[in-house]
C-alpha positions in Angstrom: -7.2 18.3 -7.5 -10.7 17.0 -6.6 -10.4 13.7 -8.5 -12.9 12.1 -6.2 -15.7 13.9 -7.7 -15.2 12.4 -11.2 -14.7 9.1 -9.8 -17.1 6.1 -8.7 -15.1 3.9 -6.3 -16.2 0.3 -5.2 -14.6 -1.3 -2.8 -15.3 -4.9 -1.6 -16.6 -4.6 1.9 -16.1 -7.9 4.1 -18.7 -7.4 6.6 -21.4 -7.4 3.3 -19.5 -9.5 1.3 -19.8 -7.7 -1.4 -18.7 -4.6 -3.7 -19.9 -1.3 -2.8 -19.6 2.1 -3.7 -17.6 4.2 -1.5 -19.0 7.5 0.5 -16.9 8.9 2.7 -18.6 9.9 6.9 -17.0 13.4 5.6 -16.9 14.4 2.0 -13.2 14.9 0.8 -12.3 13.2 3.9 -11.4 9.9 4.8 -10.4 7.8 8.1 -8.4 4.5 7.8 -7.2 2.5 10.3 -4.4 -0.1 9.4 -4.0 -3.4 12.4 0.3 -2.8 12.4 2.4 -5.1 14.0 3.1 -6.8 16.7 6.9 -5.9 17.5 8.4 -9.1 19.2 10.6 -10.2 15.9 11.4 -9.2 12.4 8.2 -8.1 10.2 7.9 -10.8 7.4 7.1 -11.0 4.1 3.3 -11.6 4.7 2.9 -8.8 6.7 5.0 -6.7 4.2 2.8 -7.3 1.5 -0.5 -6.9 3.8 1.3 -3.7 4.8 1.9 -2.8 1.0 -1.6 -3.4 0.0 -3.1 -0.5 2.2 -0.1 1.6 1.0 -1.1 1.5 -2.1 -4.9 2.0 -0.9 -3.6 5.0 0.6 -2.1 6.4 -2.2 -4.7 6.0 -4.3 -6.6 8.0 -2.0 -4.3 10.7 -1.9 -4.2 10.7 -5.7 -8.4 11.1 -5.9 -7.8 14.2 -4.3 -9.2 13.3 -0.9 -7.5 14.2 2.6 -6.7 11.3 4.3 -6.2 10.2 8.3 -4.2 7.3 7.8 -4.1 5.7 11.4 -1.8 2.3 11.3 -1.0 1.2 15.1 2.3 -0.4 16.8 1.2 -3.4 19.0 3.5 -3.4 22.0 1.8 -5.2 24.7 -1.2 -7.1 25.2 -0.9 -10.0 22.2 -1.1 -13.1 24.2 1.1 -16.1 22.8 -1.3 -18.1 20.1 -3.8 -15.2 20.0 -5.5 -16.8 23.2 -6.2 -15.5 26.7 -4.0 -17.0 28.6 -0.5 -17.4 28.4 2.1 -15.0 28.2 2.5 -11.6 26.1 4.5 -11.8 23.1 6.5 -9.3 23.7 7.1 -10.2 27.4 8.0 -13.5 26.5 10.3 -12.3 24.2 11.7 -9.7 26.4 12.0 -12.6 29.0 13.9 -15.1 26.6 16.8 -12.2 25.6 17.1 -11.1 29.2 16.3 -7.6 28.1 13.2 -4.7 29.0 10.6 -5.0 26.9 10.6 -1.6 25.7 14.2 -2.6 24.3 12.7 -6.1 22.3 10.1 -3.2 21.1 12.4 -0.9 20.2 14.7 -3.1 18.1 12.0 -4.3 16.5 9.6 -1.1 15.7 12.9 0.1 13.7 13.3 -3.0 12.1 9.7 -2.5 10.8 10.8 1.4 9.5 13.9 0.1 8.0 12.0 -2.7 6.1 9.2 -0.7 4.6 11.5 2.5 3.9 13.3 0.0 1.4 9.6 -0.6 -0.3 9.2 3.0 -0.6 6.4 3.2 2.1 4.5 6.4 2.5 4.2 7.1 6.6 1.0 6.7 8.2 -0.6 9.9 9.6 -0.3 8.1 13.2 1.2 5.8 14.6 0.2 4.9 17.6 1.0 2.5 20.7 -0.5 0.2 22.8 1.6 1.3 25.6 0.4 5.3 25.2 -3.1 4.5 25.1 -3.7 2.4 28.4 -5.7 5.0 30.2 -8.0 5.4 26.9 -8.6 1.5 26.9 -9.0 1.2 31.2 -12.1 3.8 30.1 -13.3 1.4 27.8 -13.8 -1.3 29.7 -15.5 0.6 32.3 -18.3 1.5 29.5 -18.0 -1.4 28.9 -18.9 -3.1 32.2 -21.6 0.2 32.7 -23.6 -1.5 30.1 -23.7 -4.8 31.0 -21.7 -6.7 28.9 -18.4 -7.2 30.8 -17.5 -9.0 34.4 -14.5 -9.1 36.4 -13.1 -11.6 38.0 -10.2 -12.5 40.3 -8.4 -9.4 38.8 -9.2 -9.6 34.9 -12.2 -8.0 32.8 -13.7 -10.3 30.3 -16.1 -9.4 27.7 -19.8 -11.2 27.7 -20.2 -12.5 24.8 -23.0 -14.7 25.1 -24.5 -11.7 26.7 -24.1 -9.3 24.0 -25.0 -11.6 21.3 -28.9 -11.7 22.9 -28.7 -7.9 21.7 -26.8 -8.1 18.5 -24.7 -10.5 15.9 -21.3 -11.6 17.1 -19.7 -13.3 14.4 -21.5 -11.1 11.8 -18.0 -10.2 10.1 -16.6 -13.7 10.3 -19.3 -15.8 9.5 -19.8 -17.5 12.3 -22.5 -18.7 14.5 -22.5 -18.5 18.9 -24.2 -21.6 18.7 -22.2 -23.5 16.3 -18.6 -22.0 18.2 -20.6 -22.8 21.6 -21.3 -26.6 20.4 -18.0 -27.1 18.5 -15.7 -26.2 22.1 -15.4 -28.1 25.3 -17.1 -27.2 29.2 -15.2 -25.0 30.9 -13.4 -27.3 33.6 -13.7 -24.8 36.4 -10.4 -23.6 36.1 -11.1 -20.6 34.3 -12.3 -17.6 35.1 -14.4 -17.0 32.6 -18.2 -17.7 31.6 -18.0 -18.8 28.1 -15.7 -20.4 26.7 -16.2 -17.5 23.4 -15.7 -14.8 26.4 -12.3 -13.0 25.5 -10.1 -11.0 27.8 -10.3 -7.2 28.3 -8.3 -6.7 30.7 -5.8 -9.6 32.5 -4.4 -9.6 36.0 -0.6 -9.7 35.8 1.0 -12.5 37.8 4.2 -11.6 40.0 6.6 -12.6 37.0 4.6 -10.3 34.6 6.8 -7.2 33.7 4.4 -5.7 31.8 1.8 -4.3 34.2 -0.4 -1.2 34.9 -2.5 -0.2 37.8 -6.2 -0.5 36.9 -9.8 -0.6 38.9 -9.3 -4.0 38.8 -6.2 -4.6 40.1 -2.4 -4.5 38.5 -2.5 -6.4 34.8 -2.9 -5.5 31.2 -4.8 -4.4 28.7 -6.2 -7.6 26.1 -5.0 -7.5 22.1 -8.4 -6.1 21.0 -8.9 -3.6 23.3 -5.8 -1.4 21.9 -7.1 -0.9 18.6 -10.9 0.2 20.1 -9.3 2.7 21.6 -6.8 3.9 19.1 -8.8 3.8 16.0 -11.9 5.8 18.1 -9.7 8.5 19.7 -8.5 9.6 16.5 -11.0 8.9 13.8 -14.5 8.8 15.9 -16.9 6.9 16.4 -17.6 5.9 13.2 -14.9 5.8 10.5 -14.7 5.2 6.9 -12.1 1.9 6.8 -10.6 -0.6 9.0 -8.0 -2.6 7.5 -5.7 -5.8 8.5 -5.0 -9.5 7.1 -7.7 -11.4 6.7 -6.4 -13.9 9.6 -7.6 -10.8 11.6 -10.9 -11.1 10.7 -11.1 -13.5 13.5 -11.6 -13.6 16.4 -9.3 -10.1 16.2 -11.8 -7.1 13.9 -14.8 -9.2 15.5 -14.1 -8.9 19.0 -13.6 -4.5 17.7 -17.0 -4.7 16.4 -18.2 -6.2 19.4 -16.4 -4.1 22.0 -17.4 -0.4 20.0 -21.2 -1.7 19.9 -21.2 -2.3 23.4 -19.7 1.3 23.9 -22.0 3.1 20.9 -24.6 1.3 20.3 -23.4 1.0 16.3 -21.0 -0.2 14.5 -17.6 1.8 14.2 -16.1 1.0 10.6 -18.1 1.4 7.5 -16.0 -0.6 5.1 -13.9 -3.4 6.6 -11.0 -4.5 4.4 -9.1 -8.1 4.3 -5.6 -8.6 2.3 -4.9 -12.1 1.6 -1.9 -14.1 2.5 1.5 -14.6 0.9 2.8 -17.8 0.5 6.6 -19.2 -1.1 6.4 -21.5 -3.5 2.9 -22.5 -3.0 3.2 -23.6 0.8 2.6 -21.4 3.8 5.2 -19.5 5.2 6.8 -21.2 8.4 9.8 -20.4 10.4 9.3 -24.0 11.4 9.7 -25.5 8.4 12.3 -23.4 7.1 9.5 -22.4 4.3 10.5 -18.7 5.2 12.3 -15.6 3.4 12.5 -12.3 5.5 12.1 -9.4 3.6 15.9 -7.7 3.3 16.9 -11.4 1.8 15.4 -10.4 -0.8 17.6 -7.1 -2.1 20.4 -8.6 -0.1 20.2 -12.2 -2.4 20.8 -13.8 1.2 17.7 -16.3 0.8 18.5 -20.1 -0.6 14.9 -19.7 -2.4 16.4 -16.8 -4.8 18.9 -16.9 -7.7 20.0 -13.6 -7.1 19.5 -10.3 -5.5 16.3 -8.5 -6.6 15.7 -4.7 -5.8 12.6 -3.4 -3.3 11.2 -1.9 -6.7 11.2 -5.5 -7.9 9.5 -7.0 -5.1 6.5 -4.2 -4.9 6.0 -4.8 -8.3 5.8 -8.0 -7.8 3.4 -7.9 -5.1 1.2 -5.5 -7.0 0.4 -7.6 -10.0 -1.8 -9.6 -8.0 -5.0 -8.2 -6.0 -4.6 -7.1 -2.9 -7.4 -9.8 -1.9 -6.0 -12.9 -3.5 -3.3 -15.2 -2.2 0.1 -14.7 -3.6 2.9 -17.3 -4.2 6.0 -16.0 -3.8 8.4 -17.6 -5.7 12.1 -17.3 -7.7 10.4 -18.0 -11.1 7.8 -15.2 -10.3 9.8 -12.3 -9.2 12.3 -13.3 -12.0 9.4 -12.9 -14.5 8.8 -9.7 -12.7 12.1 -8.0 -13.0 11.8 -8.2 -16.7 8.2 -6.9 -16.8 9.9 -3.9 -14.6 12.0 -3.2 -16.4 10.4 -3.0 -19.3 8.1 -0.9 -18.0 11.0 2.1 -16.9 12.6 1.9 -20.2 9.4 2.5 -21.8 9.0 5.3 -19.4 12.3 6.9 -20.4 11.7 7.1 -23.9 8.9 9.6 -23.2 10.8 12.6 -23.3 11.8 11.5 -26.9 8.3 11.3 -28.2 8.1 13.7 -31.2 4.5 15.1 -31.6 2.0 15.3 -34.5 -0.8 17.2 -35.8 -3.0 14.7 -34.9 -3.3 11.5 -32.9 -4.2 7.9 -34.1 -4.3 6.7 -30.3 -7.2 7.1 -27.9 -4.8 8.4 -24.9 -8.1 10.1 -22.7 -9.9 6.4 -23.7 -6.9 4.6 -22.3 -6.7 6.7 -19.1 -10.2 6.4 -18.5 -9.6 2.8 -18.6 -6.8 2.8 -15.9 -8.9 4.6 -13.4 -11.7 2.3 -14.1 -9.4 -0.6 -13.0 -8.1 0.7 -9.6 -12.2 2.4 -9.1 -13.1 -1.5 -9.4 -12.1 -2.5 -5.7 -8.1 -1.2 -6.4 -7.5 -3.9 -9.2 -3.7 -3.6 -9.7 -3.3 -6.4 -12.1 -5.8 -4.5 -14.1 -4.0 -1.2 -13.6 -0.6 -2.6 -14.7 -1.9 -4.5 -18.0 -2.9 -1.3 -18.6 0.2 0.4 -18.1 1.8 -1.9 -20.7 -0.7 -1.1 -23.2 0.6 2.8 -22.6 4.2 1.4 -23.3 2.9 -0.2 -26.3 1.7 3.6 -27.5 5.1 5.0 -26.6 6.8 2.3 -29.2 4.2 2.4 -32.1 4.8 6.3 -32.1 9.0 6.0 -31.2 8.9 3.6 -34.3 6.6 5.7 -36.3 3.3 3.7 -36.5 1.4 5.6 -34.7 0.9 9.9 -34.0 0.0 11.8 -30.9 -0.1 15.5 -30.2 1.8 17.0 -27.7 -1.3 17.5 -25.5 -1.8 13.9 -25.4 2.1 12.8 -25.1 2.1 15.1 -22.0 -1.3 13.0 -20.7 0.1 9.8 -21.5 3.7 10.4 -19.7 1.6 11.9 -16.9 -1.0 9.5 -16.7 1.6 6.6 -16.6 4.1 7.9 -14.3 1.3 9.0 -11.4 -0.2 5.5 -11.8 3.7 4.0 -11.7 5.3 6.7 -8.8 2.3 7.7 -7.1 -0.5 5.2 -6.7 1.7 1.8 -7.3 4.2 2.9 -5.4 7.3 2.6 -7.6 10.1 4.4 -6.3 11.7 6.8 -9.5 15.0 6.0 -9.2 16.4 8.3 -11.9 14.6 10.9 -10.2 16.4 10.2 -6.6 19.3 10.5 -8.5 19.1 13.4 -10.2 17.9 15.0 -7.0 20.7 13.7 -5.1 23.0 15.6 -7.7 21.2 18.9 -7.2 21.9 18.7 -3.8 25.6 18.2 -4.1 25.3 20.9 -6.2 24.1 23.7 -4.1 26.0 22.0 -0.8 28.9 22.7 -2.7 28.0 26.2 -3.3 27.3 26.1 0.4 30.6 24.9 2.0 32.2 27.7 -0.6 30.3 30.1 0.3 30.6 29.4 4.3 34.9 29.1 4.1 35.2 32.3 2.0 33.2 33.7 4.9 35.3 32.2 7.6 38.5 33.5 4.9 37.0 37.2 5.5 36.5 36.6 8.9 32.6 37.2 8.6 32.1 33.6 11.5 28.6 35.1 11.6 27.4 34.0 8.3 29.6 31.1 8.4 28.0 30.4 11.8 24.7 31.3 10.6 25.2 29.0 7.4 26.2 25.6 9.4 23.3 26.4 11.6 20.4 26.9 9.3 21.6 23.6 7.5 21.4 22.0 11.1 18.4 22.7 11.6 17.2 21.2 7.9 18.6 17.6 9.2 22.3 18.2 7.0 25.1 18.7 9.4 28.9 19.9 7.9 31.9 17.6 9.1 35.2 19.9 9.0 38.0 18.0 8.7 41.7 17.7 6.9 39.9 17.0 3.6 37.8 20.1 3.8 34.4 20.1 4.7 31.4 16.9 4.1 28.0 16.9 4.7 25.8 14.4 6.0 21.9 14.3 5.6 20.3 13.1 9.0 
């Protein structure tokens, strides 16, 4: 359904600084890319609710009606230690520390990032990318880059010009800031690097002998810098110019403005039409810092193994939580304020399960089309959840003025309000619908039961073809049969 077309949608766009309606480079299409992580350690909580905000983005995309490339990277080489140019790579380092190959600190770590957001009911991106597969698309880059003049090598590493560029166009336009004021407020290069500015960044860095993360290049063995990956990812599968570019808004800079730079000085334009920023979580109104110990990784929270918590809370909880405030304000993260949440929750699903109970009347006293009129006009106004979800209460309100007779709807507009609030709950929020997992999970022991009877009366006649061809067809749907003493299991893979 073509949702879209009835829809005005603003989103606030940080390179104008301001709301604006949202047109598509393709009409009924859309191209996001999402900055993902960097996989040296466990995600945290921040980047979890970051993470969670274009979800939910995404999703309301997919509810408009529009088809959506959803294009959210893994970062596995090339972020420097403190975001800087020199130094080592995070991932290296880490990799160096454990006594271990990179690829295996990546590894461990890109499932950890699965695991976590499979327990918040993530939808998949489209792509997900690597830094590591993309390393002849971003040595190209820098060779444009250098063709048009605003790159230099030297001693082995590629660094970007910016002084030079910013005679042709606005670096800093995204950010805010001003070359002159970044060039006044930083100290004279001392001669012992090798770059021209001190604002230059790094597009490509030689690799020193220890350095075990290296490629052969133009330039010599090195690396590709943090920036480039994400030119060359979101480009090669969205174009050259794209509908949305997402991230935190610690990316903003130098990260998203150092993109911007390096696709004008490829294209001549910019590449992103509507840049994004969520804001920052924080625990109990301080920043989050493993250093401090003012931390909570995200399984302590439906695992109650956090000090900050009273109890266990489930990943329903916790998105729920997150999306009652919007997406671009900080969030405090707190015991008190998931606590509150839980109840709001789950007053919410046991509204929602006395829909089917609704009995219907001849005519309504409630405006249900008014009221979901209103809940689109809260997530059209720049995806205002807190908006969305007041409004979602007011729908439980309907269901309990009619349940305790005060109020009448027809059946038409019981079957729009139970619609209407469980695709803004399951679909665009994000809520997982756990009595629906369950009863799913029941209709599938139900026919895998019927299954394993039907395959051991075949193996009984002696027919091993169709119990052959049974065992095999359910292989190949990821559920694999374990015969053993107790008769046959399954297992979903």
């Amino acid at each position: 359904m073509q949702r879209y077309k009835n829809n005005t949608l603003k989103i606030y766009n940080s390179l104008s600084g301001e709301k604006q309606v949202f047109i598509s480079v393709h009409e009924g299409n859309i191209g996001m890319y999402v900055c993902g992580p960097t996989v040296y350690s466990n995600v945290h909580l921040g980047n979890v609710r970051t993470f969670m905000s274009f979800d939910m983005i995404f999703r309301y995309f997919l509810h408009l009606g529009y088809k959506v490339r959803y294009v959210r990277n893994i970062t596995d080489v090339g972020h420097i230690v403190d975001d800087v140019d020199d130094g080592e790579d995070k991932i290296a380092k880490k990799a160096r520390v454990e006594q271990l190959e990179p690829m295996e600190i990546v590894q461990r770590y890109t499932v950890d990032f699965h695991d976590v957001l499979n327990h918040f009911n993530f939808l998949p991106p489209s792509i997900e990318p690597t830094a590591t597969g993309h390393i002849i698309e971003q040595i190209e880059i820098v060779k444009q880059i250098i063709d048009k003049g605003f790159a230099y090598e030297k001693n082995g590493s590629v660094y970007f010009d910016v002084v030079k560029f910013n005679e042709t166009h606005d670096y800093g336009k995204l950010s805010g800031r001003n070359i002159e004021d970044m060039i006044a407020n930083t100290r004279d290069l001392d001669g012992q690097s090798d770059k021209k500015n001190a604002q230059d960044f790094a597009l490509w860095k030689k690799a020193e002998p220890e350095h075990i993360m290296r490629w052969p290049s133009p330039w010599g063995t090195g690396f590709p810098g943090w920036h480039l990956e994400c030119t060359a990812m979101s480009t090669k599968y969205l174009g050259e110019t794209f509908d949305i570019h997402g991230g935190g808004m610690d990316l903003k800079f130098p990260h998203h403005e150092c993109e911007i730079a390096q696709n004008e000085a490829c294209t001549g334009h910019s590449p992103v039409n509507y840049w994004m920023h969520a804001n920052m979580l924080t625990l109990n109104g301080k920043k989050m810092s493993k250093s401090t110990g003012n931390n909570i990784l995200p399984h302590e929270i439906y695992t109650g193994g956090s000090p900050f918590l009273s109890k266990a809370f489930s990943p329903n909880v916790a998105r729920f939580f997150m999306m009652q405030a919007h997406y671009r304000s900080i969030l405090d993260f707190s015991n008190e304020g998931i606590v509150a949440a839980e109840k709001g929750f789950i007053r919410l699903m046991e509204g929602i399960e006395l829909l089917p109970s609704l009995s219907s009347s001849n005519a309504s006293t409630l405006d249900i089309a008014n009221w979901k009129q209103s809940c689109y006009d809260a997530m059209n106004d720049d995806f205002n959840t807190p908006i969305l979800i007041a409004n979602l209460f007011e729908g439980i309100k309907f269901i309990h003025l009619v349940k305790e007779e005060k109020a009448t709807l027809t059946a038409d507009d019981i079957k729009l309000l139970s619609d209407t609030l469980r695709s803004f709950t399951f679909d665009v929020i994000g809520i997982k619908d756990e009595k629906a997992t369950a009863q799913d999970a029941e209709k599938l022991e139900g026919v895998m039961a019927m299954l394993i009877d039907m395959r051991l009366e075949a193996r009984a006649n002696k027919n091993f073809a169709l119990s052959d061809q049974i065992r095999d067809q359910l292989l190949a749907l990821g559920i694999q049969l374990k015969d053993g003493k107790e008769g046959t299991t399954f297992t979903v893979q």
